[in-house]
C-alpha positions in Angstrom: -11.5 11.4 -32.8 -9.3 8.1 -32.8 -6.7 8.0 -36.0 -8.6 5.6 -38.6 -6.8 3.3 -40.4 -6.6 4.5 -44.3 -6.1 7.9 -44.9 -5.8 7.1 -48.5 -8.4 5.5 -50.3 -7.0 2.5 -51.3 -10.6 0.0 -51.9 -10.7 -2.5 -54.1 -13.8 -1.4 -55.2 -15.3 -1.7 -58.9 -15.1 1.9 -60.5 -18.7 3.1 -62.4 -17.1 1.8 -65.8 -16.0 -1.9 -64.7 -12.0 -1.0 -63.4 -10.2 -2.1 -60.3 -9.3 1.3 -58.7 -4.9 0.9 -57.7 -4.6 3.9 -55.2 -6.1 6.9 -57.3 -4.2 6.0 -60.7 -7.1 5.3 -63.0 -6.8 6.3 -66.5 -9.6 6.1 -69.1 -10.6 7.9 -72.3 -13.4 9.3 -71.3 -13.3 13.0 -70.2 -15.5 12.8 -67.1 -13.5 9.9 -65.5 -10.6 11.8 -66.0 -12.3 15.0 -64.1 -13.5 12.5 -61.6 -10.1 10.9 -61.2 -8.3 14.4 -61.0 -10.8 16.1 -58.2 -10.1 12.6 -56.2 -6.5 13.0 -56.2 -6.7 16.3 -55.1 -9.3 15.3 -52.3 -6.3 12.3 -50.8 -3.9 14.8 -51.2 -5.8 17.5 -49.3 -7.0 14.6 -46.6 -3.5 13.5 -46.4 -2.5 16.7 -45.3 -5.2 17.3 -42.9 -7.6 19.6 -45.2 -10.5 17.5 -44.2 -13.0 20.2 -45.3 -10.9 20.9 -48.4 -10.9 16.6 -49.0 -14.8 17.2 -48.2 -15.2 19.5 -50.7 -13.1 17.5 -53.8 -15.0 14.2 -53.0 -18.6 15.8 -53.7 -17.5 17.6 -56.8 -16.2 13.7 -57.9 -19.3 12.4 -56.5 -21.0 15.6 -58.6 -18.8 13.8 -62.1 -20.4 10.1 -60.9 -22.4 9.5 -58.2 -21.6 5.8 -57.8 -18.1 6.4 -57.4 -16.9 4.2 -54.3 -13.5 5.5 -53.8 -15.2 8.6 -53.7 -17.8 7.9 -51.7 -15.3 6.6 -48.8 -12.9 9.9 -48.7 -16.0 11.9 -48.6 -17.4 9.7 -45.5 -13.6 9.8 -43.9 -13.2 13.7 -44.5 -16.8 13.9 -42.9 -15.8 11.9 -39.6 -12.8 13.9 -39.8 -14.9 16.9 -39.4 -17.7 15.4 -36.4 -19.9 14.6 -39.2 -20.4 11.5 -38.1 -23.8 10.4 -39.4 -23.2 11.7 -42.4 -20.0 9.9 -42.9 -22.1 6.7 -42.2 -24.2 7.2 -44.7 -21.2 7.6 -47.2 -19.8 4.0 -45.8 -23.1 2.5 -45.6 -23.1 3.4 -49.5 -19.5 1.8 -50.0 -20.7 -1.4 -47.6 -23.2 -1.5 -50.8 -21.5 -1.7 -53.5 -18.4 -3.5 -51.5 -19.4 -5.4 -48.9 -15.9 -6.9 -48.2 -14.5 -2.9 -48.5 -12.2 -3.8 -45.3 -11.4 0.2 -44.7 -15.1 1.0 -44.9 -15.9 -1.6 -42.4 -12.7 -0.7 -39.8 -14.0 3.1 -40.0 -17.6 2.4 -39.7 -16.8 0.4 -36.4 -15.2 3.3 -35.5 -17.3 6.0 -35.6 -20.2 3.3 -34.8 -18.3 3.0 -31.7 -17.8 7.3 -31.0 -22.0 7.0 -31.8 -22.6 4.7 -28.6 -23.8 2.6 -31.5 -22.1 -0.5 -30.1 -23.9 -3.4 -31.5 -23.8 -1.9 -34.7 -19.9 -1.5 -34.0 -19.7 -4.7 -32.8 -21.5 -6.5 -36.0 -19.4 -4.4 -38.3 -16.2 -5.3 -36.3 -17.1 -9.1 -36.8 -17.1 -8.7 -40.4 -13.7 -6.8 -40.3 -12.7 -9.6 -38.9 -14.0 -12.0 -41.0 -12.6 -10.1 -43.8 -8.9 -10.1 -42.7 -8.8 -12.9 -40.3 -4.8 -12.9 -39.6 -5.3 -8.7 -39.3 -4.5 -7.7 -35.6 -6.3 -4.5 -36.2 -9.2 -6.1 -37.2 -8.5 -8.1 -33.8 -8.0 -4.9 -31.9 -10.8 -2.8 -33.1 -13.7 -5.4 -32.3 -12.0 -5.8 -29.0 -12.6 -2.0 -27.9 -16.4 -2.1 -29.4 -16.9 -5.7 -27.1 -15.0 -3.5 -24.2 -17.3 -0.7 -24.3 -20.3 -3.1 -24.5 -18.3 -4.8 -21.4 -18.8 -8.0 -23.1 -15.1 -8.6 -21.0 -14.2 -12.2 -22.1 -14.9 -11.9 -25.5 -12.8 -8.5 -25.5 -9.9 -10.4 -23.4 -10.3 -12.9 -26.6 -9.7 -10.4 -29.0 -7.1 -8.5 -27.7 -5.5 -11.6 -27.0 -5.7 -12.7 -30.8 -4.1 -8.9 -31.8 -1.6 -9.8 -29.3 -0.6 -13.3 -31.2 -0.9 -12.1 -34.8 1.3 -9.2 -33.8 3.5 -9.6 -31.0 5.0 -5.8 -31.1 1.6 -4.3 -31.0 1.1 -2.3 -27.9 -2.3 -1.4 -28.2 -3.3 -4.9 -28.0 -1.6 -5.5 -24.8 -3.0 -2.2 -23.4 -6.5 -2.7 -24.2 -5.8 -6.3 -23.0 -4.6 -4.3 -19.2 -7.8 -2.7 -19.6 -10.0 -5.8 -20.1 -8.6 -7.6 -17.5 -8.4 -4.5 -14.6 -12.5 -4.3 -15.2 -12.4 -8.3 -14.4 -10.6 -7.9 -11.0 -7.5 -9.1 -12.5 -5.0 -7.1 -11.5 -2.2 -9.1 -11.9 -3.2 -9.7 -15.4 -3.7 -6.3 -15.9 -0.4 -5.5 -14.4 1.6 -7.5 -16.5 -0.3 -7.0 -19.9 0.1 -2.9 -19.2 3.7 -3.7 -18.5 4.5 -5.4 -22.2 2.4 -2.2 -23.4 5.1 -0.3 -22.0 7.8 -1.9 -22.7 6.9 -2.4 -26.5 5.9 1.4 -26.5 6.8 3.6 -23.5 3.8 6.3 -24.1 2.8 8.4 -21.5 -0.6 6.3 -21.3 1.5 3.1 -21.4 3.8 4.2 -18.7 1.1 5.9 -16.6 -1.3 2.6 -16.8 1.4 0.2 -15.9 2.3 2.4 -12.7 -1.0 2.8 -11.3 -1.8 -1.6 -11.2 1.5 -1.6 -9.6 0.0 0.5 -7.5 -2.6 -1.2 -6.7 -0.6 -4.3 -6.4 1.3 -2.6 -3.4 4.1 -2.5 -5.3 5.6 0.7 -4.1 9.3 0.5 -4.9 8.2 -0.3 -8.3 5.4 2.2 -9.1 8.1 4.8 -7.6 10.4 3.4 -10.6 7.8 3.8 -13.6 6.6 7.6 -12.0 10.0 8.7 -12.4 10.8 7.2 -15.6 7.5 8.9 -16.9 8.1 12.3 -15.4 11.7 11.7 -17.3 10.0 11.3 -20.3 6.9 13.6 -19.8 8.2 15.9 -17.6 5.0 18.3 -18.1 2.5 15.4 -17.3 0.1 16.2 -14.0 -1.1 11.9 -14.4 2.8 11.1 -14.2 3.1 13.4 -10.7 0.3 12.4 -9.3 1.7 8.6 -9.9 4.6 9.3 -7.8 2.9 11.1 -5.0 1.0 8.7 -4.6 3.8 5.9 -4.3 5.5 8.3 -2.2 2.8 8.8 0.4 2.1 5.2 0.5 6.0 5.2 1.3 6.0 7.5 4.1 8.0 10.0 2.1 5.2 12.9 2.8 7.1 15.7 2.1 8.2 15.2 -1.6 4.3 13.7 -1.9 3.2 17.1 -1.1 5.1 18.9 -3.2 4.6 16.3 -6.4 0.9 17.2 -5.7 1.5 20.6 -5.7 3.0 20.0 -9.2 0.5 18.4 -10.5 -2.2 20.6 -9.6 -0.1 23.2 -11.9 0.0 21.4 -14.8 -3.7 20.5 -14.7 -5.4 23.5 -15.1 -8.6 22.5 -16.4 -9.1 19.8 -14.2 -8.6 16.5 -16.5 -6.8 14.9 -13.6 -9.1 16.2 -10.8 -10.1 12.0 -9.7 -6.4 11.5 -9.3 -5.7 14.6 -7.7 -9.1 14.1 -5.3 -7.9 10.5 -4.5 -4.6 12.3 -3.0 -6.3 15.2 -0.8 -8.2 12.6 0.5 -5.6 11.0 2.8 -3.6 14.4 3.3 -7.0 15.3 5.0 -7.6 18.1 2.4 -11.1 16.7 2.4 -12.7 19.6 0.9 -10.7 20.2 -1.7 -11.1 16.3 -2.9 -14.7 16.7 -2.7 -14.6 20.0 -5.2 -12.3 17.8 -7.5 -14.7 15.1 -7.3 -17.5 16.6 -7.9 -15.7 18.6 -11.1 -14.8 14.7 -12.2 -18.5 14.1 -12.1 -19.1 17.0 -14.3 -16.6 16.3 -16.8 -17.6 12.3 -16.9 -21.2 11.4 -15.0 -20.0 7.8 -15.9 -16.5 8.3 -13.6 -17.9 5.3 -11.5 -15.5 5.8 -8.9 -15.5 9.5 -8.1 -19.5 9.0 -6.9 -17.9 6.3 -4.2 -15.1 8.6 -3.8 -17.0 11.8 -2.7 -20.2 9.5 -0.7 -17.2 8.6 1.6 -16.2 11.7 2.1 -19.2 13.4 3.4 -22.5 12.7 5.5 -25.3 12.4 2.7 -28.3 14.5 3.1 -31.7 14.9 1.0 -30.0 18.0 0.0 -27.7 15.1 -2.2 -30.8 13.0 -3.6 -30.0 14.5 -7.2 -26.4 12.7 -6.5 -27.9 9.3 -5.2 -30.5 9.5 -8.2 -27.8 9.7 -10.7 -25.6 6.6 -9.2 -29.0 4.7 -8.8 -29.3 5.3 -12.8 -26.2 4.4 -13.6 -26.8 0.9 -11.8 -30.1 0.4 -13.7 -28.5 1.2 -16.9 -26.8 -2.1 -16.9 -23.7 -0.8 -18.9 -20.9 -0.9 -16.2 -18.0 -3.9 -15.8 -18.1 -5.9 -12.1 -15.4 -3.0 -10.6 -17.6 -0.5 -11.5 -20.7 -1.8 -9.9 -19.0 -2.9 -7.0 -17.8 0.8 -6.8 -21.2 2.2 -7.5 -23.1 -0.5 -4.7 -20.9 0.3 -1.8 -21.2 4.2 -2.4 -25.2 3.5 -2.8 -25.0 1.4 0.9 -23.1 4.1 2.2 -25.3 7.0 0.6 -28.4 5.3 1.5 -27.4 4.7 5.2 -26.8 7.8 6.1 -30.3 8.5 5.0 -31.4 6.2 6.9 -33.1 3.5 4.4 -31.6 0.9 5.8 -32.7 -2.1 3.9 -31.8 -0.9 0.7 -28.5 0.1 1.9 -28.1 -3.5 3.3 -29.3 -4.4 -0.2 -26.6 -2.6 -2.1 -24.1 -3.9 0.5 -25.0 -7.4 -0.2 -24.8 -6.8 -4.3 -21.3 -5.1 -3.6 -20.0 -8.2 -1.7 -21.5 -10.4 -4.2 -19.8 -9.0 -7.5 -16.5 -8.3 -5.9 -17.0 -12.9 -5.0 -17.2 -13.0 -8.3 -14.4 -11.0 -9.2 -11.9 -12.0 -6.6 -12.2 -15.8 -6.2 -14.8 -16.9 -9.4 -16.1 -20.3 -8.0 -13.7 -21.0 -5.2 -15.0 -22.3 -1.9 -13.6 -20.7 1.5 -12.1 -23.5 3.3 -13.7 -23.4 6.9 -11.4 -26.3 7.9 -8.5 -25.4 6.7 -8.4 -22.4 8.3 -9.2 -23.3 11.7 -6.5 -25.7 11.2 -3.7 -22.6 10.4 -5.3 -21.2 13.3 -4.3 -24.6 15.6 -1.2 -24.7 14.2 0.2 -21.5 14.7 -0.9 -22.0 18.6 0.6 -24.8 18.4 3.9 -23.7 16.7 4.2 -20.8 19.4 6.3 -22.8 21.8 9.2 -20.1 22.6 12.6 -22.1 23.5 13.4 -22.4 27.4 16.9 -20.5 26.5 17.2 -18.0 23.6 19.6 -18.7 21.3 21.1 -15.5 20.6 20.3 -11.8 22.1 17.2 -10.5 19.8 16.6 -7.2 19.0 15.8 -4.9 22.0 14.9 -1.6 20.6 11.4 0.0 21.7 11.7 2.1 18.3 7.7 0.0 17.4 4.6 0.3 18.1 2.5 -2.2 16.7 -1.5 -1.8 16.6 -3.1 -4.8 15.4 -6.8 -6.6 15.7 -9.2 -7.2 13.3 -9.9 -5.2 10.0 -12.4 -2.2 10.3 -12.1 -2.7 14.2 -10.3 0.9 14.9 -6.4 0.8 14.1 -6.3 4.2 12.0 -7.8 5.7 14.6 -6.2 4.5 17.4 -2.8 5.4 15.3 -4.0 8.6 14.2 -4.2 9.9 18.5 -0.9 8.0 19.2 0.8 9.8 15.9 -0.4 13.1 17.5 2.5 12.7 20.1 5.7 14.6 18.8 7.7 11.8 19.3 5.8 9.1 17.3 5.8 8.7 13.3 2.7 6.5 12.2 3.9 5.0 8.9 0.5 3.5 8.5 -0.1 -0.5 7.3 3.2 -2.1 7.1 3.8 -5.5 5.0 6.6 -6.4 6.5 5.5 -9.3 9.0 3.1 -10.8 6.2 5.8 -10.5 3.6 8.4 -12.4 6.0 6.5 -14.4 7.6 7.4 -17.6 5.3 11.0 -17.2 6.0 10.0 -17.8 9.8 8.3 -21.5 8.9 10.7 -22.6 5.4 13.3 -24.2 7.6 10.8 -25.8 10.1 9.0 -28.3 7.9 5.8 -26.5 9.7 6.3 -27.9 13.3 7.3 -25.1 15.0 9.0 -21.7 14.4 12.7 -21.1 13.5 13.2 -18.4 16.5 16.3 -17.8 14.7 15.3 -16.2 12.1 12.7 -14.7 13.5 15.1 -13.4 16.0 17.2 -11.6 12.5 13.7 -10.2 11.3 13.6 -8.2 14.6 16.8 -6.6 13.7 15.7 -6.2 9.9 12.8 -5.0 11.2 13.6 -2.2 13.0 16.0 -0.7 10.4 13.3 -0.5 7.9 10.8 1.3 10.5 13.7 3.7 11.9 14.2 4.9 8.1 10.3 5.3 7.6 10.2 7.0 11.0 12.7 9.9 10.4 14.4 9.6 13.3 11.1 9.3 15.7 11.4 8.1 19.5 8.6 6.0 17.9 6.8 4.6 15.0 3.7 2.9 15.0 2.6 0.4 12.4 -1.0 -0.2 12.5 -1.1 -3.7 10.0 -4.5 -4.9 11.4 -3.5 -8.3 10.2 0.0 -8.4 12.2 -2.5 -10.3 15.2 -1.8 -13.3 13.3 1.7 -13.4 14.7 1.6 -11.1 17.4 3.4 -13.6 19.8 6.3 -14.1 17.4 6.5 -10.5 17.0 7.0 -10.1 20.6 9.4 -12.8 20.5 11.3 -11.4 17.9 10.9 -7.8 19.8 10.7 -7.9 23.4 10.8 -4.5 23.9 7.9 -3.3 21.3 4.6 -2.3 22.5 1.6 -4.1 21.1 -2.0 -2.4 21.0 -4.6 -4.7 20.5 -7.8 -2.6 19.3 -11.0 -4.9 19.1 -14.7 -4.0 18.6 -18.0 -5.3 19.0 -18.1 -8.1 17.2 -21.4 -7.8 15.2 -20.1 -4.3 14.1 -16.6 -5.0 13.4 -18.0 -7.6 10.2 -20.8 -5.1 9.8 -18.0 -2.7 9.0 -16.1 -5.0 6.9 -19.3 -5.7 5.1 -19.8 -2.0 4.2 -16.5 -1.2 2.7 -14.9 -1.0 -0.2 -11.3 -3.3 -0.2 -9.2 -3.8 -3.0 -7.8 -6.7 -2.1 -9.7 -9.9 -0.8 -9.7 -10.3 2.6 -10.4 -13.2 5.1 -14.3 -14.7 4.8 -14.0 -13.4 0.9 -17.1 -11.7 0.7 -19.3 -14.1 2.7 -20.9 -13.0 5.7 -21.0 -16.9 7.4 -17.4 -17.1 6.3 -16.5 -13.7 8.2 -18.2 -14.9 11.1 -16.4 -18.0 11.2 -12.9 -15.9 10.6 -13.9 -13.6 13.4 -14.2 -16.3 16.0 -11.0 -17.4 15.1 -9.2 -14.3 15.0 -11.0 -14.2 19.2 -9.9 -17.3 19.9 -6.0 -16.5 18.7 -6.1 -13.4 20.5 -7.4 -14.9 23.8 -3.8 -17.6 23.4 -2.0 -14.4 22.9 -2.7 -12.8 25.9 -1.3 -15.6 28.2 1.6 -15.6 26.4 3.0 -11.7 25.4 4.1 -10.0 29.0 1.2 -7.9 30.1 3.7 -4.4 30.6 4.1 -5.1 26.3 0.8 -6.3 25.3 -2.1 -3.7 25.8 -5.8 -4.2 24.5 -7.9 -0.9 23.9 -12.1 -1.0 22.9 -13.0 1.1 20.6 -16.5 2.0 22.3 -14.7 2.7 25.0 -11.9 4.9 23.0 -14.7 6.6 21.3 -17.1 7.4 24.2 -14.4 8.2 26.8 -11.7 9.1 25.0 -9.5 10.9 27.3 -9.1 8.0 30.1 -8.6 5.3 27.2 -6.2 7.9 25.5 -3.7 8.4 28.9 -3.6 4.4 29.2 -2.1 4.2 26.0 0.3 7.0 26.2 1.9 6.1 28.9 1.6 2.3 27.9 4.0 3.5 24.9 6.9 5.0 27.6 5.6 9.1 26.4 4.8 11.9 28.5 1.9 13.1 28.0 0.6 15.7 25.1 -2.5 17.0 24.9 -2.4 17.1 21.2 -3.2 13.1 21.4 -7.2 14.4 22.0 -7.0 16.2 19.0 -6.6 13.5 16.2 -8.8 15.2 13.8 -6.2 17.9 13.6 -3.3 16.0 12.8 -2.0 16.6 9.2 -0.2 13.0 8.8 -1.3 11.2 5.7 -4.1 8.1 6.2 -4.2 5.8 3.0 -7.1 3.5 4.5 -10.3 3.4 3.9 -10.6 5.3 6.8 -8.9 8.8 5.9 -12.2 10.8 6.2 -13.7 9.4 9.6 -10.3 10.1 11.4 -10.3 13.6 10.4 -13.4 14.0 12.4 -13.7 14.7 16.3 -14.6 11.9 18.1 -18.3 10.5 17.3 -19.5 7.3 19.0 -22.8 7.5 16.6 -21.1 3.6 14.7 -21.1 2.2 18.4 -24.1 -0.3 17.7 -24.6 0.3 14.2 -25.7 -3.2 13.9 -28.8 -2.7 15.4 -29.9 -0.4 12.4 -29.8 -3.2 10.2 -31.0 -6.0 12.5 -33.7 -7.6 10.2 -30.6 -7.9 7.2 -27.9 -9.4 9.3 -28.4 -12.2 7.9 -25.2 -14.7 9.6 -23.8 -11.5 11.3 -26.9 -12.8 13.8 -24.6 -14.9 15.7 -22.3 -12.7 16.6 -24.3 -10.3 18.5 -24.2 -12.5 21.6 -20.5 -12.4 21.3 -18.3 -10.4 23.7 -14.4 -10.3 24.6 -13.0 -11.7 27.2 -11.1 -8.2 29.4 -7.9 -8.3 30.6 -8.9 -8.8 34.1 -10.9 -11.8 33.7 
């Protein structure tokens, strides 16, 4: 029950004999407005100190003495909301609305407990004439904002928060709800920095704890790790602020101290209020059963936790035996009551649920609806720009023309191992077998090269590559993968997206090993397709778009290999990887300068954290049963059509 606004009755209502009530001092001659006057002050003075069924109790006996009495009327409807008496208490304020239709503490806790009904539109209409009431209120402001966020009527919320926000720059919970608003619009950054004046203007737990997790999801490690620890400083008994930091941690490579955080948290959250959290960190420590009970007592405590259905659909292989679970997301879709992220999060669990039982159309269906809200969200109405991006793609070919000298000696360690290709095409896996080796660390997706990368081209006036600099990134770059590796003969970073510079890389370190891992190409989009991905990625949600960026990516990889030395520039197949493992397996081993360890044909049993979307098929022995998955959906491929013809060109050609 949310704090409401007056705990005093303080109307400006007119009294039964024609007086403006000041607080509860009312005098008059007459006996029984005296009696009613003396059992209201003893009703504010027992509401004010929480007697709500004392307050209750003094309000009828006033109401008893005169049963128009307004002021009475609203302590008895505010002690009765106090006590879960909610339609009662609407009554009482539906009385003082009456008599005072202006009454602005009737109307901002009638809103209220409107709003705790799932009466929204009667919150909502209530909340406008709060507003209309006290126009310059940022209360008023803030209240009709969370009734127009529950009904997910987003902009208008975003309005009113945003109007709180002005009339009151040092009110948090404007700037909160505001972080809120905007994170169900896709706006993270938004979100991120409207959650971070919440926190800075109040440092609550909720504050702290909100702001953390869009840095987060902003990849903003260093600075998520900074807010955790500040809230476990603060909150030292908080399970949210421990599972905030474990999960910067692992994202960090720091698994140990991840481990135990979670640990911690599991502790302090006996009753499982944090079990999404705590599920969403089992997951990628390959504690997949455990995330699935958590998820599943999320589900219980909240059927409307959107995410956990996604959550636990990617987890498993659904059966008939989970129809009751499919039924339940399907309603929720129907319903027509979620934001954009939330349908987005219910569509691609409802493609993935409804694939593995084998309705194929609808689960193509539920694909495309995920792809199209999470357009929406991402990029609005901005066109992908076919041209333009063949045009990056020329010039970076282009660019790549490596000096006849080198300038200075670059780096020469061996330290990396970069596996690179495109997105959904098989890089946690093939990481996940080469991480099995004692001597390799697999840090996972590494930002470094994308991050960098305009230092490489500012000084060039974008004619060709400074090799000098790229040269120094080498050396940067190995010191930041020996401290994530922990002392390791070798790391492996497996940033699909690295292929865009692969040549550079090798430039920049001649002595690195590069695994190029591609796929068939009608199932490496189909993939892409069908899964859930925070952040926008290249086509944006447009199957003829990721078509387009998938002959590209082929036709930059086919340049590469004529210019990266063949004994540094390895490609792998996934089909082949998947169906002959062991041969495929041995190449790449000894590719990477290791003896050979059996463990490598054992990837489901390695323990190392997986943060991708991946983190549940990798923790499964091989399967080639997504070799070919395109043909399941044939008749829906809608411009995935062309790329069935499409093959890539082997190394012996």
């Amino acid at each position: 029950m949310e704090r409401f606004e007056a705990l005093v009755v303080q109307i400006p209502a007119a009294t039964s004999v024609g007086h403006k009530l000041d607080g509860i001092r009312v005098t008059h001659p007459d006996r029984r407005v005296e009696l009613r006057d003396r059992f209201l002050a003893q009703g504010v003075a027992a509401q004010k100190s929480g007697q709500f069924r004392a307050a209750q109790e003094y309000a009828e006996q006033a109401l008893a003495v005169d049963s128009d009495f307004v002021p009475a009327m609203f302590l008895n409807g505010i002690a009765l909301a106090r006590l879960g008496e909610r339609h009662r208490a609407v009554e009482m304020l539906v009385k003082v609305l009456a008599v005072d239709p202006t009454a602005y503490e009737a109307l901002m806790s009638l809103s209220t407990i409107y709003r705790e009904l799932d009466r929204t539109d009667d919150a909502i209409q209530i909340g406008r004439r709060a507003v209309k009431v006290r126009p310059n209120d940022a209360m008023a402001h803030n209240s009709l904002g969370r009734s127009l966020l529950v009904a997910r009527q987003l902009e208008e919320a975003a309005a009113s928060f945003t109007q709180a926000a002005a009339l009151q720059p040092g009110f948090a919970p404007a700037y909160h709800n505001l972080g809120k608003t905007r994170q169900l619009e896709g706006k993270d950054g938004e979100a991120a920095k409207a959650f971070g004046k919440a926190a800075m203007l109040a440092p609550t737990v909720d504050n702290l704890l909100a702001y953390g997790q869009m840095l987060l999801t902003l990849c903003d490690y260093d600075g998520t790790v900074e807010v955790a620890r500040r809230c476990i400083a603060q909150y030292p008994d908080s399970s949210a602020a421990h599972i905030l930091l474990c999960s910067a941690l692992g994202q960090c490579n720091a698994t140990e101290e991840a481990a135990l955080l979670l640990q911690r948290a599991i502790e302090l959250d006996p009753e499982g209020r944090e079990a999404l959290q705590i599920a969403a960190l089992q997951r990628p420590l390959g504690l997949i059963e455990e995330a699935n009970e958590n998820l599943r007592r999320a589900i219980k405590r909240n059927p409307r936790q959107v995410s956990a259905y996604n959550s636990l659909v990617q987890n498993l292989k659904i059966t008939e035996e989970d129809r009751a679970l499919v039924d339940q997301m399907l309603r929720l879709v129907i319903e027509r009551e979620l934001g954009q992220t939330e349908l987005v999060s219910l569509h691609y669990g409802l493609g993935k649920a409804l694939e593995d039982l084998k309705d194929f159309e609808q689960s193509m269906h539920h694909y495309d609806e995920a792809n199209r809200v999470s357009r929406l969200i991402k990029l609005g109405g901005v066109e992908f720009d076919r041209e333009a991006y063949r045009r990056g793609v020329d010039r970076i070919i282009e660019q790549f023309t490596p000096p006849a000298e080198r300038k200075e000696s670059p780096e020469t360690s061996d330290l990396p191992i970069l596996i690179l290709g495109m997105m959904r095409s098989g890089t946690s896996l093939t990481e996940q077998i080469i991480s099995c080796h004692p001597d390799v660390c697999g840090v996972g997706e590494q930002l470094f090269w994308s991050k960098h990368w305009v230092r490489v081209l500012e000084n060039s006036n974008g004619q060709s590559i400074d090799f000098d600099i790229l040269a120094r990134l080498g050396y940067e770059y190995v010191a930041e993968m020996a401290a994530l590796g922990k002392n390791a003969r070798r790391v492996t970073d497996k940033m699909p997206g690295n292929y865009m510079f692969a040549g550079s890389i090798q430039y920049a370190l001649p002595n690195a090993r590069i695994i190029h891992v591609r796929r068939n190409p009608a199932d490496t989009c189909l993939s892409i397709w069908a899964t859930p991905n925070h952040m926008p990625h290249e086509g944006g949600h447009h199957k003829g778009n990721i078509a387009f960026v998938y002959k590209q990516y082929m036709r930059l990889m086919e340049f590469w290999r004529t210019v990266i030395p063949s004994d540094r520039y390895m490609e792998i197949d996934y089909e082949e990887l998947v169906t002959n493992p062991e041969n495929s397996i041995r190449s790449m081993i000894a590719f990477c300068g290791l003896e050979w360890d059996e463990a490598c044909l054992r990837p489901h049993e390695n323990q190392r954290l997986v943060a991708t979307p991946s983190a549940w098929q990798v923790r499964q022995p091989f399967y080639g049963t997504s070799v070919a998955r395109w043909k399941k959906f044939e008749p829906w491929l809608g411009a995935f059509e062309e790329l069935v013809a499409l093959n890539h060109p082997r190394a012996t050609d």
